[in-house]
C-alpha positions in Angstrom: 0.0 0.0 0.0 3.2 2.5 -0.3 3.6 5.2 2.4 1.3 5.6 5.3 1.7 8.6 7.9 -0.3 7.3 10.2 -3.6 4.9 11.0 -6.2 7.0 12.1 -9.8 5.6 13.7 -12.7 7.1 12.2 -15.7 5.8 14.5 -17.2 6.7 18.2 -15.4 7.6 21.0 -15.4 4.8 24.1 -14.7 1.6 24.9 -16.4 -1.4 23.9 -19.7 -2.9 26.2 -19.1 -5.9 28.1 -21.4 -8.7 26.3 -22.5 -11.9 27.6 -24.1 -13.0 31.4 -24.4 -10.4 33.7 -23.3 -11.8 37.3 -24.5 -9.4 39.7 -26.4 -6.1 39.8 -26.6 -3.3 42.0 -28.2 0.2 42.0 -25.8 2.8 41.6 -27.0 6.7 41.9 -28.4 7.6 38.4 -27.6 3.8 36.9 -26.6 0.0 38.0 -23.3 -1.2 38.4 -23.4 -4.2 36.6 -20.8 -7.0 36.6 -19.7 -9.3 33.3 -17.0 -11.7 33.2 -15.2 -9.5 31.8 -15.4 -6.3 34.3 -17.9 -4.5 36.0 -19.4 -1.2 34.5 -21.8 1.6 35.4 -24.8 1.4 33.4 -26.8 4.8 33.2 -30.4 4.6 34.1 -31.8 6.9 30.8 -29.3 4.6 28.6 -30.6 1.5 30.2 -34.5 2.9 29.8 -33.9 4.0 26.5 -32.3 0.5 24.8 -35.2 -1.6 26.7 -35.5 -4.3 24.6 -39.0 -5.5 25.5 -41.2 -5.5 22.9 -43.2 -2.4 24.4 -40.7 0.1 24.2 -39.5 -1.0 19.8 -41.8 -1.3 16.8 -41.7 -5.3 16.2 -42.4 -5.1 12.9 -39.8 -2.4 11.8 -37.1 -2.8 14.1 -37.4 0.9 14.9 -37.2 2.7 18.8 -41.2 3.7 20.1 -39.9 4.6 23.5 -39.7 8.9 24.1 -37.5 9.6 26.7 -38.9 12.8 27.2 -42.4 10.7 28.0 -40.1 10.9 31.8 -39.0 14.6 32.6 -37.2 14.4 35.6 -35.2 11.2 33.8 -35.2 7.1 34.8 -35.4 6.1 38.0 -35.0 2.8 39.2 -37.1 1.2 41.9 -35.1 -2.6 41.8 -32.4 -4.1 39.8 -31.3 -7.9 40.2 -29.1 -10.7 38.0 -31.3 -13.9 37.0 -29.5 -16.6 34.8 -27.2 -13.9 33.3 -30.0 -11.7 32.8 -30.0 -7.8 34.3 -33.6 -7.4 35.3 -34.7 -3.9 36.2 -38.1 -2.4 37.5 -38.7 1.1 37.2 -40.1 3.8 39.3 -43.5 3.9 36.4 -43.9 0.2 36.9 -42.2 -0.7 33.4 -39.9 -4.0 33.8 -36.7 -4.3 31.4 -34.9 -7.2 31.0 -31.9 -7.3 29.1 -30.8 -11.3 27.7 -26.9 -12.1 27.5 -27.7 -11.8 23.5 -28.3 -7.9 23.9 -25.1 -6.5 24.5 -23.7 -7.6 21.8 -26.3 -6.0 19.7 -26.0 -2.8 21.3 -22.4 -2.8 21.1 -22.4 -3.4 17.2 -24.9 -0.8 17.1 -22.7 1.7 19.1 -19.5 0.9 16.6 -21.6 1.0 13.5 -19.3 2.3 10.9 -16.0 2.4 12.7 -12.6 1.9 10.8 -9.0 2.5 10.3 -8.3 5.3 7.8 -4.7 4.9 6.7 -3.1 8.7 6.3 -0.7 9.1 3.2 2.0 10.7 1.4 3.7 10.5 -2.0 4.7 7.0 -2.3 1.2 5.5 -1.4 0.6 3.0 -4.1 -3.2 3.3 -5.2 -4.8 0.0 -5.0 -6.4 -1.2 -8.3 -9.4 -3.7 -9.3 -10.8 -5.2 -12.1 -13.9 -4.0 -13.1 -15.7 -7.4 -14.1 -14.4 -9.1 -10.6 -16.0 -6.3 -8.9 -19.0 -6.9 -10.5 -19.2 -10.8 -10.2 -17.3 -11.6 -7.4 -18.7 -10.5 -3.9 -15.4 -11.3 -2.1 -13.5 -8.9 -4.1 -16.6 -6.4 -4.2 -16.0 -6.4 -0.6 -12.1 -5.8 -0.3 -13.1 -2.8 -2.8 -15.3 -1.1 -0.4 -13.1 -1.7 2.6 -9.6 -0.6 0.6 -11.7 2.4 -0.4 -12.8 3.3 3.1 -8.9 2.6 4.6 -7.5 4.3 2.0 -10.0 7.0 0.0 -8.7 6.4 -3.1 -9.1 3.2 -5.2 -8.8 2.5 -9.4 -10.9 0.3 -11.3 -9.5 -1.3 -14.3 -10.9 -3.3 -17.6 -14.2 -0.3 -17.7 -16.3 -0.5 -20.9 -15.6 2.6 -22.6 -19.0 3.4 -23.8 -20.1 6.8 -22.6 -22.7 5.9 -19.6 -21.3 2.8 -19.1 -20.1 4.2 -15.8 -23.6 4.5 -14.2 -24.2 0.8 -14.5 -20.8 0.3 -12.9 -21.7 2.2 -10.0 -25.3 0.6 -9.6 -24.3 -2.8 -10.1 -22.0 -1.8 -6.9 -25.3 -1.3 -4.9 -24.7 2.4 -5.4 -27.4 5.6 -5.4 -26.1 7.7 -7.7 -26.3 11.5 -7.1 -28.3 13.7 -9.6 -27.2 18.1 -9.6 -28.8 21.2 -11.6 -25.6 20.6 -13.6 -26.4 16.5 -14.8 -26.2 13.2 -13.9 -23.0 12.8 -15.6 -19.9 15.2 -15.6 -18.6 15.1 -19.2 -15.5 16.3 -19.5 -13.4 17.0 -22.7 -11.9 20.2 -23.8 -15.1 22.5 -24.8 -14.3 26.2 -25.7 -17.8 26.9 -24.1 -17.2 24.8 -21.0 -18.3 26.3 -18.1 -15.4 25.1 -15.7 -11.4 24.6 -15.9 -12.5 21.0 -16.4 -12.9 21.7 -20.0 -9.7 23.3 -21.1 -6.4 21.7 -21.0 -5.4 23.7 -18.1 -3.7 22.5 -15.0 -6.3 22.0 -12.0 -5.2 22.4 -8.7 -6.2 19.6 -6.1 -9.4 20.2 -5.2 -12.7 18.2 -4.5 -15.9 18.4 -6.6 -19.1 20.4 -5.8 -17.5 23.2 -3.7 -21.0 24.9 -4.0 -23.3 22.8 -2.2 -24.1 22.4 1.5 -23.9 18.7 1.6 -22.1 17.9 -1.4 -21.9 14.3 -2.5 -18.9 12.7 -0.5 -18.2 10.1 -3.5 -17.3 10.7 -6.6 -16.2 8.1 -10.1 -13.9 9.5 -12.6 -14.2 7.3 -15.6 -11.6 7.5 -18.4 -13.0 6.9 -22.2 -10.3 8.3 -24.0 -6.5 9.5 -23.3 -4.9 10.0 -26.5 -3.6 13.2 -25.2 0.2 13.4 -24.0 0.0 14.9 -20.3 -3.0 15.1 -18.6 -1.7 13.1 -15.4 -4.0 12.3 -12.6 -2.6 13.8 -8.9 -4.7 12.9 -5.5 -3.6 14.1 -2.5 -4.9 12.9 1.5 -6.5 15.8 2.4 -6.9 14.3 5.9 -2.8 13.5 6.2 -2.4 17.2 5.0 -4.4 18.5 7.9 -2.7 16.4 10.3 0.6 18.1 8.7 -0.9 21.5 9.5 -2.2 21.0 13.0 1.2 19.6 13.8 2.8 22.4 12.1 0.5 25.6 13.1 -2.8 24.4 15.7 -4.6 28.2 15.2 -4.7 28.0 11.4 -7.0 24.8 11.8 -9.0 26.3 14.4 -9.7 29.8 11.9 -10.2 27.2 9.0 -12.9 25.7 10.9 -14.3 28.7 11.9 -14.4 31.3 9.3 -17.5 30.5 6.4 -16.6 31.3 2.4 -18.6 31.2 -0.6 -18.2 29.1 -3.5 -19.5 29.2 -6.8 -20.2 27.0 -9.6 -22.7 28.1 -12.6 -23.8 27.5 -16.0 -25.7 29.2 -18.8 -28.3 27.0 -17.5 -27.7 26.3 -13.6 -26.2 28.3 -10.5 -24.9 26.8 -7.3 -23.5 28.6 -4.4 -22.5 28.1 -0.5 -21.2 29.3 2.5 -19.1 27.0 4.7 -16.0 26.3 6.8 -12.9 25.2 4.5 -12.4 22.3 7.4 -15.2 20.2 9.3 -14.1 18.1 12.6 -16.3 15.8 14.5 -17.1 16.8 18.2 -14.0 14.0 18.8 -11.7 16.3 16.9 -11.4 13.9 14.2 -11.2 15.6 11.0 -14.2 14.4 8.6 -14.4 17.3 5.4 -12.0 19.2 4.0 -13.5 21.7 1.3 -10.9 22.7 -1.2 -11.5 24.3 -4.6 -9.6 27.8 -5.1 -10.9 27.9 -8.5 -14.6 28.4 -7.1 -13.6 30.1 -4.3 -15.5 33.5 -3.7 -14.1 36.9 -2.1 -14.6 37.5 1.6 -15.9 40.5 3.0 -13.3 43.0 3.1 -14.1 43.9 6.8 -14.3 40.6 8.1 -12.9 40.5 11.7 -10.5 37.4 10.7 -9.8 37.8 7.2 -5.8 38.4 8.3 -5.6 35.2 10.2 -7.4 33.4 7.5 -5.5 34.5 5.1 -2.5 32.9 6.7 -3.9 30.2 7.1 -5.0 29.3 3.5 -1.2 30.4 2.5 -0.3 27.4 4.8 -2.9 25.0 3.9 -2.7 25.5 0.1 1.1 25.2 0.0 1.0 21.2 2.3 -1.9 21.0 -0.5 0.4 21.2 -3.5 3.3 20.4 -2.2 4.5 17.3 -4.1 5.7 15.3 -1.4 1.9 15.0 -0.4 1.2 13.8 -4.4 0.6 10.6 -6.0 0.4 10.7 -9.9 0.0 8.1 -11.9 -1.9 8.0 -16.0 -5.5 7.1 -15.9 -6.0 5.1 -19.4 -8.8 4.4 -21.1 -11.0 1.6 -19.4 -9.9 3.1 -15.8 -12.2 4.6 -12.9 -10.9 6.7 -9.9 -13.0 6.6 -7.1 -11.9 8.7 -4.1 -14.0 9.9 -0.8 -14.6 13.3 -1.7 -14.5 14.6 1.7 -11.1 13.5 1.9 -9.4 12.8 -1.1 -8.7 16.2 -3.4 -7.8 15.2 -7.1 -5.6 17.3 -9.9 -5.0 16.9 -13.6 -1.4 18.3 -15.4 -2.0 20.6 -18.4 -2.6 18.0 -21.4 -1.7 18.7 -25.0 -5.0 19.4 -26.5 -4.1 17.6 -29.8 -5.0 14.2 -28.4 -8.3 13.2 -27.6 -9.4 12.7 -23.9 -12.9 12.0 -22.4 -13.5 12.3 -18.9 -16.9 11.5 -17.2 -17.6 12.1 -13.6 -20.8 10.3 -11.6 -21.4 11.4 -7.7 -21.9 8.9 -5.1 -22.8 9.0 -1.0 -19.9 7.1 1.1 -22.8 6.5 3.4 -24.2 3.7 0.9 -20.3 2.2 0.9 -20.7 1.4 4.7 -24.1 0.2 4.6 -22.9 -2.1 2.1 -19.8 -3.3 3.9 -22.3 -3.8 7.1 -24.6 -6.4 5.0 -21.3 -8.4 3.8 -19.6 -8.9 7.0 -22.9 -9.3 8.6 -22.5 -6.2 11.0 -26.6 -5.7 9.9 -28.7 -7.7 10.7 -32.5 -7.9 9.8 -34.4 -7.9 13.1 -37.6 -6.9 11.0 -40.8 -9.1 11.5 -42.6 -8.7 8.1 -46.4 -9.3 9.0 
């Protein structure tokens, strides 16, 4: 896999639940102190009335939660708590009776980790890990070492593609993903166009940047299929966006926190569309764990010229674009005709070198949600289970 900075886990913060028998019980103020075989914890008394698992307090059919905790405004209170056969059996204050079975903490616990993993961090040197398109299609095994090299790594290639224009939607939905539709088209079709309405279309450099600067929530996947590269040049770049954060916070902690803080606009338009936005150039999770990084200078709109931090930001950017396109943060490599590049938009920024126009090159771009990636993963190793009774 080349050059990894560092393993970084993406997921919730805590340690795991005990699972299996519980031994003994006791109250505890505001919970039970409840001992497993492997250690004894303090259970919280709204956590423990809020994941009752009796058949009052879920929807049977759907799997979904019915109890409200705000049904109890002054919180759960426990009138009796005891261990039976392994089971913690708790009666509360309103009368209601909870019993919790060996089997449930392990449930709980899988549904407290949902979606955890190990994002490895890289540099120049990273070797992008590569797949063949009809394996991916046929074989679940290697389906599955797709989506979880994708999630370690945010960047994977496809190889073997049709090269049929489309061809590329029936790749991604034959992965089990939902495509993302915009004002600007399904598809991204990209090949030099002297009425193109972005840098995409001339044989320009682009910077490292991510798609869809403009929106909100923009789509956090994204498939760059390759028809045609006759055109000498035209090298594909990515660059970890998460490593190069980790470089700057090592490097200078205050331009992170002015990153995160001050809002600017980007814009994308057409003769036909017009998107714009407002938001932070970096997005942490309450952990601290960086989860977006939005670069795109090209889109990139002015600040006001009175804004209280626009010196601080200022320096900032200068330091964050220059880790950016520094080219010990870069891996290049040729994307031929017949390959895909998928990367986690939220984390992966991609470039192109200027190409020599004279040569034929056809580019198209589909937008994906890394959400439907884990959901996937979940059903193949089994981390989702159907608990659904269909009447």
């Amino acid at each position: 896999m080349g050059e990894v900075v560092t393993q970084v886990e993406i997921g919730p913060v805590g340690t795991r639940l005990p699972t299996g028998a519980v031994l003994s019980a006791t109250m505890q103020p505001g919970g039970v102190a409840a001992e497993f075989v492997e250690r004894t914890i303090t259970l919280n008394a709204d956590w423990l009335r809020d994941n009752c698992p009796c058949d009052a307090c879920r929807i049977v059919q759907t799997d979904e939660r019915r109890f409200q905790p705000w049904q109890l405004p002054a919180g759960a209170e426990i009138a009796g708590v005891s261990a039976a056969d392994g089971h913690l059996c708790i009666t509360w204050v309103d009368g209601h009776e909870s019993v919790f079975a060996p089997s449930v903490w392990g449930r709980i616990d899988t549904a407290t980790r949902r979606g955890t993993y190990t994002a490895n961090l890289w540099t120049a040197g990273h070797v992008i890990e590569r797949f063949d398109h009809d394996e991916a299609v046929n074989d679940l095994v290697t389906r599955r070492r797709l989506f979880e090299s994708f999630m370690r790594d945010g960047a994977i290639v496809v190889t073997g593609a049709p090269t049929v224009p489309g061809t590329v939607i029936d790749f991604v939905k034959a992965l089990n993903l939902t495509l993302h539709d915009s004002s600007l088209g399904l598809i991204f079709d990209v090949k030099v166009d002297p009425a193109g309405f972005n840098v995409a279309f001339t044989n320009e450099y682009i910077p490292p940047h991510n798609d869809n600067a403009q929106y909100t929530d923009p789509p956090s996947g994204q498939v760059l299929a390759m028809l045609v590269n006759d055109a000498s040049g035209g090298e594909s770049v990515v660059v970890d966006g998460w490593a190069v954060l980790e470089q700057l916070k090592s490097l200078d902690p205050a331009a992170i926190d002015a990153l995160c803080r001050v809002a600017v606009g980007f814009r994308q338009y057409s003769t036909t569309a017009e998107g714009f936005t407002r938001a932070a150039l970096v997005v942490r999770s309450p952990s601290g764990r960086f989860t977006h990084l939005r670069f795109s200078n090209q889109l990139r709109q002015p600040l006001p010229f009175d804004h209280p931090e626009l010196a601080e930001w200022y320096r900032a950017y200068r330091l964050l674009g220059a880790i950016v396109t520094d080219p010990a943060n870069h891996v290049s490599f040729r994307l031929n005709a017949g390959d895909m590049l998928f990367v986690n938009g939220y984390r992966v920024l991609h470039s192109r070198t200027a190409f020599d126009a004279a040569g034929a090159r056809h580019l198209q771009d589909v937008y994906f949600d890394v959400d439907d990636v884990v959901g996937n993963l979940a059903r193949m190793t089994g981390e989702a289970t159907n608990a659904m009774v269909n009447p």
